[in-house]
Rosetta silent file (secondary structure, phi, psi, omega in degrees, C-alpha in Angstrom):
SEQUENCE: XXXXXXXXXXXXXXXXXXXXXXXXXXXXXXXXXXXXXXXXXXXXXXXXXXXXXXXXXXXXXXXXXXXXXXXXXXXXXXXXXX
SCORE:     score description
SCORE:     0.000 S_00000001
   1 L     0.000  144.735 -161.980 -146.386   -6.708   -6.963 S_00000001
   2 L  -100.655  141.031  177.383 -146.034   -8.968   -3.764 S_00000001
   3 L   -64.936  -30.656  169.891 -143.781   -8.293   -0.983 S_00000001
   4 L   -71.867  -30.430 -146.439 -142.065  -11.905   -2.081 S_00000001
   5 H  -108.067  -13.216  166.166 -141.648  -11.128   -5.662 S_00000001
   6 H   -99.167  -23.382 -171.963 -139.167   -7.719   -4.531 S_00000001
   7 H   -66.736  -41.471 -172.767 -137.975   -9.728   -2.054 S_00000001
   8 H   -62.089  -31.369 -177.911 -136.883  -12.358   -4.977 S_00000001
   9 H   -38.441  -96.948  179.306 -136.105   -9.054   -6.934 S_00000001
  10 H   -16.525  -84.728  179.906 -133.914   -7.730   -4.347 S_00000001
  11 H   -43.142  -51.785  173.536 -131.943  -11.305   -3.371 S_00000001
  12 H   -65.304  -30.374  177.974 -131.254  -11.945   -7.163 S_00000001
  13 H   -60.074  -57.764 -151.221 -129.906   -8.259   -7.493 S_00000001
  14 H   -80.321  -48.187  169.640 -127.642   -8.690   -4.603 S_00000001
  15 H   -36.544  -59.519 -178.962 -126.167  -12.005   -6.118 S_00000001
  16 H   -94.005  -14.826  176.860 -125.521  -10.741   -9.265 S_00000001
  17 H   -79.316  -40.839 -167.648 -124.759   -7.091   -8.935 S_00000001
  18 H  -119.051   -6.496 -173.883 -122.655   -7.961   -5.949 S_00000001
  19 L    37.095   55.947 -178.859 -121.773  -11.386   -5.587 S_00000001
  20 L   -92.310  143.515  172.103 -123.119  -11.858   -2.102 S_00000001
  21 L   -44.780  107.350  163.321 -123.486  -15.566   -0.974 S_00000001
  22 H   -42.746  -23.350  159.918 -126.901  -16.292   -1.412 S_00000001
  23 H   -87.445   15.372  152.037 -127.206  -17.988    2.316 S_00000001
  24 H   -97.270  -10.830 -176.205 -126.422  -14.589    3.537 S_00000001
  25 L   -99.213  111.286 -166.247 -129.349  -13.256    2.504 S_00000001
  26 L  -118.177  160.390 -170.903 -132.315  -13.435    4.736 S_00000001
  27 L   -71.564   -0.522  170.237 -135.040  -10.828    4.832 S_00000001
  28 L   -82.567  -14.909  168.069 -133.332   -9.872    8.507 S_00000001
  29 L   -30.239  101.170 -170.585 -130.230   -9.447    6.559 S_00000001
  30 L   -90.799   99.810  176.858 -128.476   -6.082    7.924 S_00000001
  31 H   -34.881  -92.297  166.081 -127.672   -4.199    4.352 S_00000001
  32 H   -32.534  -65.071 -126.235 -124.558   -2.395    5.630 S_00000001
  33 H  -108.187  -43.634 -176.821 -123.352   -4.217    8.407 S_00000001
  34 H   -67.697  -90.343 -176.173 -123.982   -8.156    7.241 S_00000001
  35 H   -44.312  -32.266  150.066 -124.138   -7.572    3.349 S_00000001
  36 L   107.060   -1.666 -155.550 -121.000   -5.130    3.274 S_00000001
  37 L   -61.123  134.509  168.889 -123.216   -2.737    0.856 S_00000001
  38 L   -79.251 -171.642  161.190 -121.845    1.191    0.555 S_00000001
  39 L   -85.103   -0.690 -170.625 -123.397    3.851   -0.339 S_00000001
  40 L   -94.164  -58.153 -176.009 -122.260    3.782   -4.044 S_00000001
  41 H   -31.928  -62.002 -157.197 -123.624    0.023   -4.069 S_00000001
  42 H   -57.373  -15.933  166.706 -127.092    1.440   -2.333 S_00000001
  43 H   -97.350  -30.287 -174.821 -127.597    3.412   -5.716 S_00000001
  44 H   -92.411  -23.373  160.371 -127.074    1.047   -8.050 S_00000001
  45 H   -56.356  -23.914  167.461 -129.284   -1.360   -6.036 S_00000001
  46 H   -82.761  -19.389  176.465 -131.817    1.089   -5.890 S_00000001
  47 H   -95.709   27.489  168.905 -131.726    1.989   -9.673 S_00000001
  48 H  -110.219  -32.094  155.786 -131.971   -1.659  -10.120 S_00000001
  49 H   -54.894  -60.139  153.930 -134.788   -1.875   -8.596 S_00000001
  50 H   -56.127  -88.628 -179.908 -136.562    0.872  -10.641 S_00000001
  51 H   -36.671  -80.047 -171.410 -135.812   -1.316  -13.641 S_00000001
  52 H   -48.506  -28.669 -174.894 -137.297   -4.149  -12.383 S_00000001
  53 H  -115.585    4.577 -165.603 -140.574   -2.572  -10.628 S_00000001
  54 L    62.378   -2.953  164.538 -140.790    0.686  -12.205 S_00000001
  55 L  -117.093  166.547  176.646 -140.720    2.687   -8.969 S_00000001
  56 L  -138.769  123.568 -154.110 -137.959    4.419   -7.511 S_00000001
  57 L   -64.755 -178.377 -159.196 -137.252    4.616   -3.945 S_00000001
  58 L  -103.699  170.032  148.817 -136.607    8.437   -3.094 S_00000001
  59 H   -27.332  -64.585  175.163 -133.341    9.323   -1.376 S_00000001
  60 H   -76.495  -21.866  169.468 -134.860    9.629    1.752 S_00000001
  61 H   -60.460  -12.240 -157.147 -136.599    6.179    1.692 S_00000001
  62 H   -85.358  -55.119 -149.288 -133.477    4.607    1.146 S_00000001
  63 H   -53.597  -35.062 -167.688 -131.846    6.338    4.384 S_00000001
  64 L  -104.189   51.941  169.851 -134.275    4.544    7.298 S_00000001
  65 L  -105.393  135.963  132.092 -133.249    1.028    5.554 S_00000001
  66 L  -139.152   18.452 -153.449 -131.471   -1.661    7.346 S_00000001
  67 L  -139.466  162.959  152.300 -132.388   -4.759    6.905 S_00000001
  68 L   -79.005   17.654  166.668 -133.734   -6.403    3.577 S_00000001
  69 L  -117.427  -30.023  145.302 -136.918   -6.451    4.491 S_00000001
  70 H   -35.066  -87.951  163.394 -136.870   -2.555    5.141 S_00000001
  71 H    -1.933  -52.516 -154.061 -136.107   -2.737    1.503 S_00000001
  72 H  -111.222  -19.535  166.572 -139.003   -4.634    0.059 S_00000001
  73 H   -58.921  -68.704  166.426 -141.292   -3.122    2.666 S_00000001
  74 H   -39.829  -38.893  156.461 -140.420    0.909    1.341 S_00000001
  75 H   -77.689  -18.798 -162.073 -141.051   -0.759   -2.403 S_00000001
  76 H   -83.318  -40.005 -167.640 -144.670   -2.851   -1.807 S_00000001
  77 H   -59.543  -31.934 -165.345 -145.675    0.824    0.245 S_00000001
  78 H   -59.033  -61.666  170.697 -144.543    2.510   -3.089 S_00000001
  79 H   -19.910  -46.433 -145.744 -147.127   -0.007   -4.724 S_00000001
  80 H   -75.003  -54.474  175.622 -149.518    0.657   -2.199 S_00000001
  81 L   -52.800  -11.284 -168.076 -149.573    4.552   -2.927 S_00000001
  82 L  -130.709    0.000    0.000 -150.387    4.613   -6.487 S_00000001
Protein backbone atom coordinates (compact mmCIF):
# COMPACT_ATOMS: atom_id res chain seq x y z
CA UNK A 1 0.00 0.00 0.00
CA UNK A 2 1.28 3.56 -1.07
CA UNK A 3 2.02 6.28 1.24
CA UNK A 4 -1.02 8.24 -0.81
CA UNK A 5 -3.54 5.56 -0.53
CA UNK A 6 -3.21 5.85 3.82
CA UNK A 7 -2.89 9.20 3.32
CA UNK A 8 -6.49 9.07 1.39
CA UNK A 9 -7.28 6.40 4.16
CA UNK A 10 -6.43 8.62 6.91
CA UNK A 11 -8.16 12.13 5.38
CA UNK A 12 -11.46 10.17 4.66
CA UNK A 13 -11.35 8.73 8.32
CA UNK A 14 -10.91 12.10 9.78
CA UNK A 15 -13.98 13.49 7.76
CA UNK A 16 -16.18 10.98 8.63
CA UNK A 17 -15.25 9.72 12.03
CA UNK A 18 -14.78 13.30 13.06
CA UNK A 19 -16.20 15.75 10.91
CA UNK A 20 -13.06 17.74 10.31
CA UNK A 21 -13.24 20.24 7.34
CA UNK A 22 -11.61 18.59 4.69
CA UNK A 23 -9.36 21.90 3.77
CA UNK A 24 -7.90 21.40 7.13
CA UNK A 25 -6.33 18.52 6.31
CA UNK A 26 -2.94 18.67 4.79
CA UNK A 27 -0.29 16.03 5.28
CA UNK A 28 1.51 18.95 7.64
CA UNK A 29 -1.69 18.94 9.48
CA UNK A 30 -0.75 19.05 13.40
CA UNK A 31 -3.16 16.00 14.78
CA UNK A 32 -3.65 17.53 18.25
CA UNK A 33 -3.07 21.00 17.96
CA UNK A 34 -4.76 21.90 14.27
CA UNK A 35 -7.20 18.82 14.01
CA UNK A 36 -8.45 19.09 17.77
CA UNK A 37 -7.96 15.07 17.98
CA UNK A 38 -7.77 13.53 21.86
CA UNK A 39 -6.54 10.76 22.92
CA UNK A 40 -9.88 8.80 22.93
CA UNK A 41 -10.25 10.02 19.14
CA UNK A 42 -6.37 8.75 18.52
CA UNK A 43 -7.78 5.14 19.24
CA UNK A 44 -10.52 4.99 17.28
CA UNK A 45 -8.48 6.51 14.41
CA UNK A 46 -5.98 4.08 14.89
CA UNK A 47 -8.39 1.04 15.05
CA UNK A 48 -9.73 2.47 11.93
CA UNK A 49 -6.95 2.23 10.36
CA UNK A 50 -6.36 -1.50 11.17
CA UNK A 51 -9.65 -2.08 9.39
CA UNK A 52 -8.74 -0.50 6.47
CA UNK A 53 -4.92 -1.74 6.09
CA UNK A 54 -4.83 -4.62 8.30
CA UNK A 55 -1.95 -3.36 10.45
CA UNK A 56 -2.13 -1.85 13.68
CA UNK A 57 -0.01 0.89 14.83
CA UNK A 58 1.41 -0.16 18.38
CA UNK A 59 0.83 2.23 21.28
CA UNK A 60 4.08 3.48 21.14
CA UNK A 61 4.03 4.33 17.37
CA UNK A 62 1.15 6.33 17.86
CA UNK A 63 2.94 8.51 20.72
CA UNK A 64 5.94 10.24 18.34
CA UNK A 65 2.93 11.35 15.87
CA UNK A 66 2.18 14.87 15.06
CA UNK A 67 1.45 15.69 11.99
CA UNK A 68 -0.56 13.54 9.36
CA UNK A 69 2.09 12.60 7.61
CA UNK A 70 3.78 11.07 10.84
CA UNK A 71 0.69 9.02 10.55
CA UNK A 72 0.90 7.54 7.11
CA UNK A 73 4.67 7.42 7.40
CA UNK A 74 4.50 4.87 10.89
CA UNK A 75 1.73 2.80 8.59
CA UNK A 76 3.77 2.47 4.91
CA UNK A 77 7.04 1.50 7.57
CA UNK A 78 4.54 -1.11 9.03
CA UNK A 79 4.22 -2.26 5.25
CA UNK A 80 7.72 -2.05 4.79
CA UNK A 81 8.51 -4.58 7.74
CA UNK A 82 6.55 -7.49 6.73
Amino acid sequence: MSETQIYEILKNALVTLFEIDEAKITPQSLIYEELEIDSIDAVDLVDHIKKKTGYRLEPEDFKSVKTIDDIVKAVAKKFENN
